[in-house]
TORTIVO-996038 format. One record per residue (C-alpha): residue number from 1; residue in one letter; x, y, z. Coordinates in pm, whole numbers, plus 50000, padded with zeros to 5 digits. Layout:
BEGIN
num; residu; c1; c2; c3
NUM; A; X; Y; Z .
...
! end
This chain:
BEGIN
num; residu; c1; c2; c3
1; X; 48183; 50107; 51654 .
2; X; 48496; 50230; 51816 .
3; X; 48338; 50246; 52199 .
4; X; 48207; 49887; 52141 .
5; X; 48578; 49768; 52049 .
6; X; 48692; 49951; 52296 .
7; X; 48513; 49789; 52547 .
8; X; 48547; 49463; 52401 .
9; X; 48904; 49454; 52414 .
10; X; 48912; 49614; 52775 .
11; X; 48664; 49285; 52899 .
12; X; 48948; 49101; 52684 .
13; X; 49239; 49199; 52813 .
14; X; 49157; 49315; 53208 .
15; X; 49244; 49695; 53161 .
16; X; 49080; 50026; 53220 .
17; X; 48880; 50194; 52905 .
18; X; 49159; 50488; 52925 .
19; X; 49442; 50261; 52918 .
20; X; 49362; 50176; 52551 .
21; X; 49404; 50536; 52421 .
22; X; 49657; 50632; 52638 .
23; X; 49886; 50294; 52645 .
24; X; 50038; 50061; 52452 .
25; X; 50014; 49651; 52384 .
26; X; 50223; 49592; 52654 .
27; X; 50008; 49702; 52913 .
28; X; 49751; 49476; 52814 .
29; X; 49952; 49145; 52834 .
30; X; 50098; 49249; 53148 .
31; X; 49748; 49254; 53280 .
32; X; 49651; 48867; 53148 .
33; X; 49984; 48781; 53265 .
34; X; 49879; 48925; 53642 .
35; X; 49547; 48747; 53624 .
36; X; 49663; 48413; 53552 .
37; X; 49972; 48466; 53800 .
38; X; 49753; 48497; 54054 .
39; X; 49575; 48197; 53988 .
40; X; 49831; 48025; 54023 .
41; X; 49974; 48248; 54324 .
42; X; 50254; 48354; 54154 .
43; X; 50463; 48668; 54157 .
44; X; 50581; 48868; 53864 .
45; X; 50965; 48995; 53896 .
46; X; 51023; 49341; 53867 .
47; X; 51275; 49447; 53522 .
48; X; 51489; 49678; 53495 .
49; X; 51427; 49838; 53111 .
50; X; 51759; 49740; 52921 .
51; X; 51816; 49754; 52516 .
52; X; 51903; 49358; 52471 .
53; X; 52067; 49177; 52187 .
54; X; 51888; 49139; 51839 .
55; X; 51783; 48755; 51783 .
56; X; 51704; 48598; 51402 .
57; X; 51344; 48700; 51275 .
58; X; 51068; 48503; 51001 .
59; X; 51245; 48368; 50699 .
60; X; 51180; 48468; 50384 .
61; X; 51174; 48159; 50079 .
62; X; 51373; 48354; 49756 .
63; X; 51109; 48427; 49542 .
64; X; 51153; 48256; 49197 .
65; X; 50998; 48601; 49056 .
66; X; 50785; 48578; 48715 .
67; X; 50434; 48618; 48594 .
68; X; 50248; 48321; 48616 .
69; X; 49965; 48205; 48422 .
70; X; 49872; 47930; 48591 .
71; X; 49679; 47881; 48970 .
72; X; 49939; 47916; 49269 .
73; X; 49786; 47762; 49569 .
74; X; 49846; 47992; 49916 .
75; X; 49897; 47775; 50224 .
76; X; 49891; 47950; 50565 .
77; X; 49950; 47882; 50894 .
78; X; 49667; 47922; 51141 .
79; X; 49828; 48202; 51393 .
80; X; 50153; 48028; 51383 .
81; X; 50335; 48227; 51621 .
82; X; 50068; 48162; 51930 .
83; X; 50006; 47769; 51768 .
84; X; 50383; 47735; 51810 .
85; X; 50398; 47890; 52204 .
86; X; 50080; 47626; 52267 .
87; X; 50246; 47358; 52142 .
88; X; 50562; 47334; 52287 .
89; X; 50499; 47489; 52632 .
90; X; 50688; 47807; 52582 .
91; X; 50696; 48042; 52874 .
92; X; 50849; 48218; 53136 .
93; X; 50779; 47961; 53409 .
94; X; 50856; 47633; 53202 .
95; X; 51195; 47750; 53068 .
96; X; 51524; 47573; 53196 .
97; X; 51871; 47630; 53185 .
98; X; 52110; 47356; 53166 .
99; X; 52187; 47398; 53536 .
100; X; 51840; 47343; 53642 .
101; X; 51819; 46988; 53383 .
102; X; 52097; 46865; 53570 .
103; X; 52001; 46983; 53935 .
104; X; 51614; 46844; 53896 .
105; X; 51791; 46558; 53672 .
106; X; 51530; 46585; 53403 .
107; X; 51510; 46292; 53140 .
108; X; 51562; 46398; 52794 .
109; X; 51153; 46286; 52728 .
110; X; 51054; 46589; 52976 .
111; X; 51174; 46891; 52806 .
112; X; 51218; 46949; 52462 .
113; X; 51514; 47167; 52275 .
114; X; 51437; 47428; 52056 .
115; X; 51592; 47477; 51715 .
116; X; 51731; 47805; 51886 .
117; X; 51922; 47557; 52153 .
118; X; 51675; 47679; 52421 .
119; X; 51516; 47426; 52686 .
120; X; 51138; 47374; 52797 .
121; X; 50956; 47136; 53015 .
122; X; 50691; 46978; 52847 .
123; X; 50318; 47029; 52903 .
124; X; 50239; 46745; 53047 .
125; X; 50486; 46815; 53353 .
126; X; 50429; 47205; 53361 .
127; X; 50152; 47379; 53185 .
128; X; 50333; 47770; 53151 .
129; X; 50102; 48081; 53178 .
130; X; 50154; 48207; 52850 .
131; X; 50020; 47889; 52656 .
132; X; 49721; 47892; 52899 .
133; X; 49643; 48289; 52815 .
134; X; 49681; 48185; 52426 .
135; X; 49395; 47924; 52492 .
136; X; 49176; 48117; 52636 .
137; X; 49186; 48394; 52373 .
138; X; 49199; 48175; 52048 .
139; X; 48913; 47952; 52158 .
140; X; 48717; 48280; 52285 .
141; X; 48789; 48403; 51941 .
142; X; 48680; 48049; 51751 .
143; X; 48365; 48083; 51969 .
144; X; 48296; 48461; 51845 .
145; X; 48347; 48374; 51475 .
146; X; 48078; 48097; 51548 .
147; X; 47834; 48295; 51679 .
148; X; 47919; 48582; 51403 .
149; X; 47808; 48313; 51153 .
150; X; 47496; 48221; 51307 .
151; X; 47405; 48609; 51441 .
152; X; 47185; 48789; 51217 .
153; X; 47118; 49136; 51408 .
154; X; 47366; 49365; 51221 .
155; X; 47485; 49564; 51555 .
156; X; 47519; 49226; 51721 .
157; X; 47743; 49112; 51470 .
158; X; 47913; 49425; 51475 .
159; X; 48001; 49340; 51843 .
160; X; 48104; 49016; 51789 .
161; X; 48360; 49100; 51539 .
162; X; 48486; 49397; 51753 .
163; X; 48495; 49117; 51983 .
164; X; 48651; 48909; 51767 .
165; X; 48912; 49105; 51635 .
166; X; 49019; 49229; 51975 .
167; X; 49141; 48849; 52063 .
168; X; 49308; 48801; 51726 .
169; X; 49499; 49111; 51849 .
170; X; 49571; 49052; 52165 .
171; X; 49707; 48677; 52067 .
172; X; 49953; 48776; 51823 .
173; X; 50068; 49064; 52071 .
174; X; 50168; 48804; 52336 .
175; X; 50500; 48693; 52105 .
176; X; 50562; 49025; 52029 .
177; X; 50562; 49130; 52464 .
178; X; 50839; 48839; 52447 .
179; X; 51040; 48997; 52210 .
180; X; 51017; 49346; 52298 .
181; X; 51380; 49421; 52435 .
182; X; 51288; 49732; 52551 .
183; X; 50989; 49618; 52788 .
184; X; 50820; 49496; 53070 .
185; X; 50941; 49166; 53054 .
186; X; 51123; 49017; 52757 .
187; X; 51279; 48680; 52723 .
188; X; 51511; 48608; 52407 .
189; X; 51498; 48229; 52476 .
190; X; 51120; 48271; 52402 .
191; X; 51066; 48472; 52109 .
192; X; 51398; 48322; 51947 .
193; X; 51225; 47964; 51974 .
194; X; 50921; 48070; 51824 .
195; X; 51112; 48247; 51502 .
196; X; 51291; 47931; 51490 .
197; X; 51056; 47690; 51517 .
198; X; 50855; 47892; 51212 .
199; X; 51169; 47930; 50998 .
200; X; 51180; 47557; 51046 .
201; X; 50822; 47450; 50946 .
202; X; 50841; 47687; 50625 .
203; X; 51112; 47482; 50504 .
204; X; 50952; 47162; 50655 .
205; X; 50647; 47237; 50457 .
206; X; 50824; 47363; 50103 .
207; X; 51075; 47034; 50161 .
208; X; 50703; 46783; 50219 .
209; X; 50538; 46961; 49902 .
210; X; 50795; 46928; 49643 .
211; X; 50869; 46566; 49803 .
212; X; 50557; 46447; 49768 .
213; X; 50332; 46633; 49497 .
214; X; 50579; 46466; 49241 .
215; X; 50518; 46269; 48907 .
216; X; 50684; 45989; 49063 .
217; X; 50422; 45977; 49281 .
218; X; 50129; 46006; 49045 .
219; X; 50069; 46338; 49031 .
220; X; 50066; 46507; 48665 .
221; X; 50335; 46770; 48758 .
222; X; 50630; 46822; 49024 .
223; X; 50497; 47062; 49252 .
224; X; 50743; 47356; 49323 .
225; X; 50749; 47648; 49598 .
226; X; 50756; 47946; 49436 .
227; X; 50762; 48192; 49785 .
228; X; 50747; 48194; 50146 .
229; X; 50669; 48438; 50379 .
230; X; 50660; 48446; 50800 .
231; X; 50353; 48169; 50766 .
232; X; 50231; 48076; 50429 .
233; X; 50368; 47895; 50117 .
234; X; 50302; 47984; 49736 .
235; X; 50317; 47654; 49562 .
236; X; 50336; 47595; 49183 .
237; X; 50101; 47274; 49163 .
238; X; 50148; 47328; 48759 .
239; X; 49760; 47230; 48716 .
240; X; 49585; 47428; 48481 .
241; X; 49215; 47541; 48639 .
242; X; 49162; 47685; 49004 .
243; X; 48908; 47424; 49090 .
244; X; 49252; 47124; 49060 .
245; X; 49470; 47405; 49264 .
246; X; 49211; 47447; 49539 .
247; X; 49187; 47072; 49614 .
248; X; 49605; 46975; 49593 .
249; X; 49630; 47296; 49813 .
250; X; 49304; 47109; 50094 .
251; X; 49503; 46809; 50054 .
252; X; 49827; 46906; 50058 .
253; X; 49738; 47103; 50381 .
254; X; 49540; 46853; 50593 .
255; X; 49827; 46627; 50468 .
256; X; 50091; 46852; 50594 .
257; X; 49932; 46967; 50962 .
258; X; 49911; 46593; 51026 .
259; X; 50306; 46637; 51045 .
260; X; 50331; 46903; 51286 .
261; X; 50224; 46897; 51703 .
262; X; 49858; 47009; 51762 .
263; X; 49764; 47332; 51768 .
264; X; 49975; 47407; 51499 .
265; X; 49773; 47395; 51175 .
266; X; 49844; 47414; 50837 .
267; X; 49533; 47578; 50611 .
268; X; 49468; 47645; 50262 .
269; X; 49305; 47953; 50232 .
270; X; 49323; 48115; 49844 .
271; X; 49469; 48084; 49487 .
272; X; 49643; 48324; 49294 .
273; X; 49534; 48317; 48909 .
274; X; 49718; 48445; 48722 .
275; X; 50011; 48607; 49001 .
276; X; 50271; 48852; 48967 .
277; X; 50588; 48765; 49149 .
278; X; 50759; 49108; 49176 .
279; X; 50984; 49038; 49499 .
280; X; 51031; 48972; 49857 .
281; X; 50685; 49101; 50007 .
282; X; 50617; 49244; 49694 .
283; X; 50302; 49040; 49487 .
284; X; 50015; 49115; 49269 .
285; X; 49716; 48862; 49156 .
286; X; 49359; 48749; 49146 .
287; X; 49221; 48592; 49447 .
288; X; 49022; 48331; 49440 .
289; X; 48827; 48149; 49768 .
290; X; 48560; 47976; 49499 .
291; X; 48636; 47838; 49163 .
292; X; 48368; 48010; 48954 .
293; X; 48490; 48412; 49027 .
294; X; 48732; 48591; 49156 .
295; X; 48697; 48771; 49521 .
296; X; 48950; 49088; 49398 .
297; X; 49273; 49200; 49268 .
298; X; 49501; 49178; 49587 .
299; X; 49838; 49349; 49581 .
300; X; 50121; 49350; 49828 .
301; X; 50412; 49635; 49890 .
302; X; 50272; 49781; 49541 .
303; X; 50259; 50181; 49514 .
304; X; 49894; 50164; 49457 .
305; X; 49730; 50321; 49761 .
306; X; 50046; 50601; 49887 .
307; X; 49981; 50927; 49951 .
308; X; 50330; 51080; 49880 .
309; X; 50300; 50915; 49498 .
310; X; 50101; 51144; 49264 .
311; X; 49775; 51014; 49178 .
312; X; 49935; 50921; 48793 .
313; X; 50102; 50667; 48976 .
314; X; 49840; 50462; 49144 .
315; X; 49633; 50505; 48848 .
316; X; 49868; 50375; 48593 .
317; X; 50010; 50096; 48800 .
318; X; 49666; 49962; 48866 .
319; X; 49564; 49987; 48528 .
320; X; 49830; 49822; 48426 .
321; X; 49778; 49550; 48668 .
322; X; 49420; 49541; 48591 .
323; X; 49532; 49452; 48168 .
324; X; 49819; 49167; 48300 .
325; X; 49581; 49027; 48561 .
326; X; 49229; 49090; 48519 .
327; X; 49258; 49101; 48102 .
328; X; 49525; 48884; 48103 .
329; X; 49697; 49092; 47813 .
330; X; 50071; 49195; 47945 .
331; X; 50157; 49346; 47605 .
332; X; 49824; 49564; 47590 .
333; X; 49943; 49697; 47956 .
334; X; 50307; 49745; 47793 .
335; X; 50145; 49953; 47561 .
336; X; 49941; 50141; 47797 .
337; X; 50222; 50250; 48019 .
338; X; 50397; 50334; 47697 .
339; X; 50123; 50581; 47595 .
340; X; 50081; 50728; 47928 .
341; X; 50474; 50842; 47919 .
342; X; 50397; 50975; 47590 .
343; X; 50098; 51197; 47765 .
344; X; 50319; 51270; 48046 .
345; X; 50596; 51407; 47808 .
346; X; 50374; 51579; 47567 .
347; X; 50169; 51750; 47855 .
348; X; 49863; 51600; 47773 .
349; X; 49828; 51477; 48185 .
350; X; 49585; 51698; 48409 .
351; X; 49803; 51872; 48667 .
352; X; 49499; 51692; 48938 .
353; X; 49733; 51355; 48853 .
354; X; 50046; 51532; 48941 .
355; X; 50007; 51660; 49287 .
356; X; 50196; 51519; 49545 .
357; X; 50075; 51598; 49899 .
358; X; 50316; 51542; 50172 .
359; X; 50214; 51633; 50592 .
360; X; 50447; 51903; 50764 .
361; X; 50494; 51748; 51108 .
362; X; 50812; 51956; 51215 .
363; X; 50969; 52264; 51112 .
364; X; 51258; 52313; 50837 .
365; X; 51554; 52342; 51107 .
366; X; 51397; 51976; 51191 .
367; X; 51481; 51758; 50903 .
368; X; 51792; 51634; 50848 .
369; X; 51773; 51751; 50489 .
370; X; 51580; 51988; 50257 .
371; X; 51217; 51880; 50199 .
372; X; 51030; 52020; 49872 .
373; X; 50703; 52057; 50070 .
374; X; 50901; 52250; 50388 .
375; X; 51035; 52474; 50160 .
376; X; 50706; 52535; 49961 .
377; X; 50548; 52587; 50263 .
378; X; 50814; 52843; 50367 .
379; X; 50779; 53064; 50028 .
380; X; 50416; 53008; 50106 .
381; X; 50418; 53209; 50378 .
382; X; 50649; 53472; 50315 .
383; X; 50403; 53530; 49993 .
384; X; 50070; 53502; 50220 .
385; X; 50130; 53433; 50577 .
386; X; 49733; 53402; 50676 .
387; X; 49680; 53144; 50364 .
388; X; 49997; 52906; 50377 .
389; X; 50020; 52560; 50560 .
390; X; 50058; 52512; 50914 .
391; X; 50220; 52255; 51115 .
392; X; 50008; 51938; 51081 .
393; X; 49855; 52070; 50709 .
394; X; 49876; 51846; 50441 .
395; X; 50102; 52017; 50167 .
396; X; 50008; 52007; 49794 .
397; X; 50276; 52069; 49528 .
398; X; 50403; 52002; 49190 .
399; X; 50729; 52027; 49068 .
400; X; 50796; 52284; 48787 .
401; X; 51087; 52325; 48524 .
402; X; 51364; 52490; 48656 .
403; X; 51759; 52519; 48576 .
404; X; 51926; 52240; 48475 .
405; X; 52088; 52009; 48766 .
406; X; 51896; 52213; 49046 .
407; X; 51744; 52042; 49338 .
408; X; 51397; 51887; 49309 .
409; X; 51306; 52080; 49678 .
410; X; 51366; 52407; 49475 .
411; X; 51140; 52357; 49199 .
412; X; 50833; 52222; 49416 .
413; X; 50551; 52497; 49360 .
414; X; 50155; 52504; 49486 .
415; X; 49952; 52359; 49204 .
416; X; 49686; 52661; 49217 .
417; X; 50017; 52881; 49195 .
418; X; 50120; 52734; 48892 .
419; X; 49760; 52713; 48697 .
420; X; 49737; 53078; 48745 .
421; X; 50116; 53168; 48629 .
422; X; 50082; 52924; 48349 .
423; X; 50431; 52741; 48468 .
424; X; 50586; 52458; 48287 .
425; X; 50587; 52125; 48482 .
426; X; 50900; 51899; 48506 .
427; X; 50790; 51616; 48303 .
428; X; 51112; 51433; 48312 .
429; X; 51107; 51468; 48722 .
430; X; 50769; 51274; 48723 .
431; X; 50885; 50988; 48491 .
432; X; 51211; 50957; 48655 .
433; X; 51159; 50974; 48992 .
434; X; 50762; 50882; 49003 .
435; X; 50730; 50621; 48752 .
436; X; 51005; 50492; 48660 .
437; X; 51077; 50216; 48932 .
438; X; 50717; 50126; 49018 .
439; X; 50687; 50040; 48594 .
440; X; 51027; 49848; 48594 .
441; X; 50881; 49624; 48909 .
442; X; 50575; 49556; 48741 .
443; X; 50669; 49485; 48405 .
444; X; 51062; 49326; 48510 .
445; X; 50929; 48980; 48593 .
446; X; 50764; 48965; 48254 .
447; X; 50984; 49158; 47993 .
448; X; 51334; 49095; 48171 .
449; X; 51509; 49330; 48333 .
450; X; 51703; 49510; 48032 .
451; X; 51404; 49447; 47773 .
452; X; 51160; 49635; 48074 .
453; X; 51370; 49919; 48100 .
454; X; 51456; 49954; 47686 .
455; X; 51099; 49929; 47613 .
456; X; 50932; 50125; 47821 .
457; X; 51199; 50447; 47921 .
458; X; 51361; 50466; 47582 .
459; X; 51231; 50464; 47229 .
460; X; 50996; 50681; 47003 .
461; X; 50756; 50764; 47247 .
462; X; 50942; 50909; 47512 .
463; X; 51121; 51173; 47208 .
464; X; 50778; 51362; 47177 .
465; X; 50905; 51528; 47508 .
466; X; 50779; 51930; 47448 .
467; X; 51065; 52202; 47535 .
468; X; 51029; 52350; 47844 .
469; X; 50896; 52718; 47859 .
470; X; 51203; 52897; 48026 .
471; X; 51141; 53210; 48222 .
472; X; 51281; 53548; 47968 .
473; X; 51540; 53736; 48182 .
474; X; 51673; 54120; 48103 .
475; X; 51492; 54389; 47932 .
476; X; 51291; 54115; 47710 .
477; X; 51111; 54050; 48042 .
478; X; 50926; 54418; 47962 .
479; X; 50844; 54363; 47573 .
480; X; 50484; 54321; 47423 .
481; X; 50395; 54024; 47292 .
482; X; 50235; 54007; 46997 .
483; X; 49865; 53849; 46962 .
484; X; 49905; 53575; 46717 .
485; X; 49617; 53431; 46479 .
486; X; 49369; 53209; 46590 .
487; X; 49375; 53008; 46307 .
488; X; 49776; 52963; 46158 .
489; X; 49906; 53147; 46496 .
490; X; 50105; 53305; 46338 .
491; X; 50174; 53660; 46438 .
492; X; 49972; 53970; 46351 .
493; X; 50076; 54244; 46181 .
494; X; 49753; 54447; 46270 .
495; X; 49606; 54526; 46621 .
496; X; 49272; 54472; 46678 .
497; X; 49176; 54142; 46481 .
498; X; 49159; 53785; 46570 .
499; X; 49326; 53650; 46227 .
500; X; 49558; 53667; 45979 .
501; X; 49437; 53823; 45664 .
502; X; 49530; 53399; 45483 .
503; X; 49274; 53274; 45781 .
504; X; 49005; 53587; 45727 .
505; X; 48818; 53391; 45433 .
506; X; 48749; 53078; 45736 .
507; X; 48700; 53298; 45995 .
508; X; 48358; 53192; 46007 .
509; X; 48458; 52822; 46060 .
510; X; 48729; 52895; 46310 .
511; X; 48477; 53097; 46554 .
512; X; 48236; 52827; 46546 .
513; X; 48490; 52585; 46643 .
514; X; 48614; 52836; 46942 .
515; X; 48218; 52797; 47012 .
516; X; 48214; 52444; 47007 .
517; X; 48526; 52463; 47234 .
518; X; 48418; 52708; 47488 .
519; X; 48074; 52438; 47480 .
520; X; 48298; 52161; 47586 .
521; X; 48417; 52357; 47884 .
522; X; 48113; 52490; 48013 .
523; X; 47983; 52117; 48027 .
524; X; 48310; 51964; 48185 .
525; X; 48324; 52234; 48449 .
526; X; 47934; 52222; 48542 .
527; X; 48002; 51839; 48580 .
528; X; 48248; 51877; 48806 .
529; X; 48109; 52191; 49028 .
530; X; 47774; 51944; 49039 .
531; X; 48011; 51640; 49173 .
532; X; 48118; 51889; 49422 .
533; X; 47825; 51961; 49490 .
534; X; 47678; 51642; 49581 .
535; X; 48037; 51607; 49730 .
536; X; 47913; 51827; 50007 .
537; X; 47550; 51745; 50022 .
538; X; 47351; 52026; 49848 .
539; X; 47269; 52030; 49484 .
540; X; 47131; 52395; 49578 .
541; X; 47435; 52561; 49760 .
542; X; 47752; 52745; 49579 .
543; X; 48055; 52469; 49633 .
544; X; 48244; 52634; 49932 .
545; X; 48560; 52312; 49948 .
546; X; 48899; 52406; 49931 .
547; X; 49034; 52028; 49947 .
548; X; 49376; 52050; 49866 .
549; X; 49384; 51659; 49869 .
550; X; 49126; 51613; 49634 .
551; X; 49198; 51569; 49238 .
552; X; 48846; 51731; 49154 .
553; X; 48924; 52074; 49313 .
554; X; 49220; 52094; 49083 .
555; X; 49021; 51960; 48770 .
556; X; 48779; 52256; 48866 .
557; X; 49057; 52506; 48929 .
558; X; 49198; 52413; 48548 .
559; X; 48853; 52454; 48355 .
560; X; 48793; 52753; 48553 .
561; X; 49129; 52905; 48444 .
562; X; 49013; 52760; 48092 .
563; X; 48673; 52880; 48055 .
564; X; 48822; 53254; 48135 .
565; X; 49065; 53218; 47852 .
566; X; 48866; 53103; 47627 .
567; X; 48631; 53385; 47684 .
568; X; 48888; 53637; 47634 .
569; X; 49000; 53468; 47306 .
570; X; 48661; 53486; 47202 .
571; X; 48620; 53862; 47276 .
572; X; 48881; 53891; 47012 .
573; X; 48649; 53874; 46764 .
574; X; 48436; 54134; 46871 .
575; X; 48054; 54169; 46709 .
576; X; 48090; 53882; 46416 .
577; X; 47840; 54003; 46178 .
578; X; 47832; 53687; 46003 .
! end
């Protein structure tokens, strides 16, 4: 649908097709700006580009962090920064200086002052260009979300969200041309005012909530604000089912937008039950829209989704999130993090979850300091120049045991390198610097910050760390190896055999269970080469991907590697005749 949006938001915003893949936002409110200037027949001053000073952004209510088992009610603002440049009047042709109050002797009932200390004429005397483009696009927009209800052709409804979403986009973009101090025409009286008149309703509306949802009042619990963020509220009703938390939060918001000047509009839009409080834009919880099931698990400035985490991360943070939230069982997820350390430490975790992929957008000379991937990518090529990454690739790597107190850029090492070479991993790199902080972030608000960290980074399970595997240096880099029994492994005196002469009288029993072993392989790695498979759209084809990014392709790289040991072990016992 990208041509359809496309052409939506050109019809939207008055500029060329090209213009949109070539240009920026700015372009595009320039152009409204232009058209209702000339309305109007007005002229737009020419700026000279200038780096301006910094003014006060959103405010931010301290979170009062914790895991709450009980329905927090979400109130939001209905685009508050547009609402708040409708209603009052802010724009380049209504604002006024003191100079001009005085010289036009204005009356203190036809402007207003904004909690920045910035002057506007009111609406009524002066309607300003901005608030007028705002209009238009917000009601176009309300009149596309109508007709996307009632529309039941799926491509026309495709259109009218593209259509849709291309006004939502250019509203919000108009506060942001304001503020740009670097632009085509920015004004710090306007975008100030609008950060301060938000800052000021988010305290308004925390300061009317706890003030009124009170049990002096005749409500069963004092309400409290738990967080605030840009343009919605978290608020602590203390009720105990989501059915009581979605009508306080209806009330409490057609209550509260009766406060404020039209457009601006306060909405309820979700619960949280149960809700993770980790920090400042940093959440986790159910949301809820009805009362009878929840929509999804939604989670905010969480490393669930980031590519530069290995995939153990994102899986064991939303499991765990999945046991507080979904299971509602913050000691089971406690012990589930706990066990996954153990894995980690014990190499029991397939190298597919410990790949970290990063992209290699400039050269080494480039970065201000040593990256692991650069420098992979340079031994890379001086191994195999035609097979290692290029500028733009995606580079794979894991990082592998190496001396003590060396640089993690020195150990990083391609993961098909490593299954090949057998090399130890650096299990104490991944819980340290992979899983160590998202854990503590989760599991702080719940445990405490000293319990979190004494619980789940020290204690029994994080001693069944294995040694390390460290490279043999010198002339003991050239001895045999002895085989070693199959059975005790212990090593043979005798060349030739596949056990000790103690294990010969089970050797029977220990073939069979190589058998059963070598079974278990075959099946794992003809489930994955068939994923693959369908993967790529032909059950009947040989599997031709060499997706670095993908977890499988390791998986089938490791049972591969497997499989081929296990037949050599099994050749060890040459022609049983049992």
């Amino acid at each position: 649908m990208c041509v359809i949006n496309y052409m939506e938001m050109a019809r939207v915003t008055g500029v060329p097709l090209p213009y949109l893949l070539s240009r920026g936002q700015q372009v595009k409110v320039v152009s409204q700006l232009l058209r209702k200037a000339k309305e109007q027949d007005l002229l737009l001053p020419t700026h000279k580009v200038e780096t301006g000073d910094e003014y006060e952004g959103a405010t931010v209510i301290e979170p009062v962090k914790g895991y709450y088992d009980i329905p927090i009610a979400t109130l939001d603002f209905s685009s508050l920064y547009p609402s708040i440049m409708m209603a009052h009047n802010l724009c380049y042709t209504t604002l006024l200086s003191q100079h001009s109050i005085q010289k036009e002797g204005l009356t203190p009932d036809q402007y207003i002052k904004t909690p920045s200390g910035n002057y506007f004429i009111k609406s009524q005397y002066r309607k300003g260009l901005l608030p007028e483009i705002l209009e238009h696009l917000l009601s176009a927009r309300k009149k596309a979300k109508a007709d996307l209800k009632k529309e039941t052709d799926p491509f026309k409804k495709k259109v009218l969200d593209g259509r849709q979403l291309a006004l939502k986009i250019s509203a919000n973009s108009v506060y942001g041309f304001t503020g740009a101090q670097v632009g085509k025409l920015p004004c710090l009286e306007i975008s100030q005012s609008v950060t301060a008149f938000g800052r000021m309703m988010i305290e308004q509306t925390k300061t009317y909530v706890e003030e009124h949802y009170t049990m002096a009042n005749g409500y069963q619990h004092d309400a409290k604000v738990i967080y605030g963020d840009t343009d919605s509220v978290m608020c602590k009703f203390g009720v105990e089912t989501v059915a009581e938390a979605m009508k306080l939060g209806q009330e409490a918001a057609e209550l509260i937008s009766e406060k404020f000047i039209k457009p601006i509009k306060l909405e309820f839009e979700k619960v949280y039950f149960p809700y993770l409080l980790i920090n400042k834009k940093r959440y986790a919880g159910l949301y809820w829209t009805n009362p009878d099931k929840h929509d999804k698990m939604d989670c905010k400035g969480i490393e669930t989704v980031r590519r530069d985490n290995s995939p153990l991360v994102a899986n064991l943070i939303n499991t765990c999130l999945q046991l507080i939230l979904i299971n509602r069982d913050p000691q089971g997820a406690v012990e589930y993090a706990k066990q996954s350390i153990s894995d980690l430490l014990c190499n029991r975790i397939d190298i597919s979850q410990l790949v970290i992929t990063k992209e290699l957008t400039k050269t080494g000379d480039e970065y201000a300091g040593k990256q692991a991937h650069v420098e992979l990518a340079h031994r890379m090529k001086k191994r195999d120049a035609g097979s290692a990454p290029q500028l733009g690739d995606r580079v794979p790597y894991v990082i592998i045991a190496g001396t003590k107190g060396s640089a993690a850029y020195m150990n990083s090492e391609d993961p098909i390198y490593v299954l090949e070479n057998n090399i130890a991993i650096d299990t104490q790199y991944y819980l340290e610097n992979q899983l160590s902080k998202p854990l503590l972030r989760i599991f702080e608000p719940i445990l405490g910050e000293k319990k979190a960290e004494s619980e789940l980074l020290r204690g029994d399970h994080t001693r069944t760390k294995t040694k390390v595997a460290s490279k043999v240096g010198g002339l003991m880099a050239f001895a045999k190896k002895k085989e070693t029994c199959i059975g005790c492994r212990t090593v043979l005196q005798e060349e030739g055999v596949a056990v000790c002469k103690y294990c010969r009288p089970k050797e029977s029993e220990i073939y069979q269970k190589e058998i059963s072993h070598l079974n278990i392989l075959e099946e794992k790695f003809s489930r994955l080469w068939t994923q693959c498979q369908r993967c790529q759209g032909s059950l009947h084809e040989d599997v031709l991907c060499t997706s670095r990014d993908c977890p499988i392709f390791y998986m089938r790289k490791k049972v591969q590697k497997d499989l081929a040991d296990q037949d050599k072990l099994l050749m060890r016992f040459g022609d049983p005749t049992w």
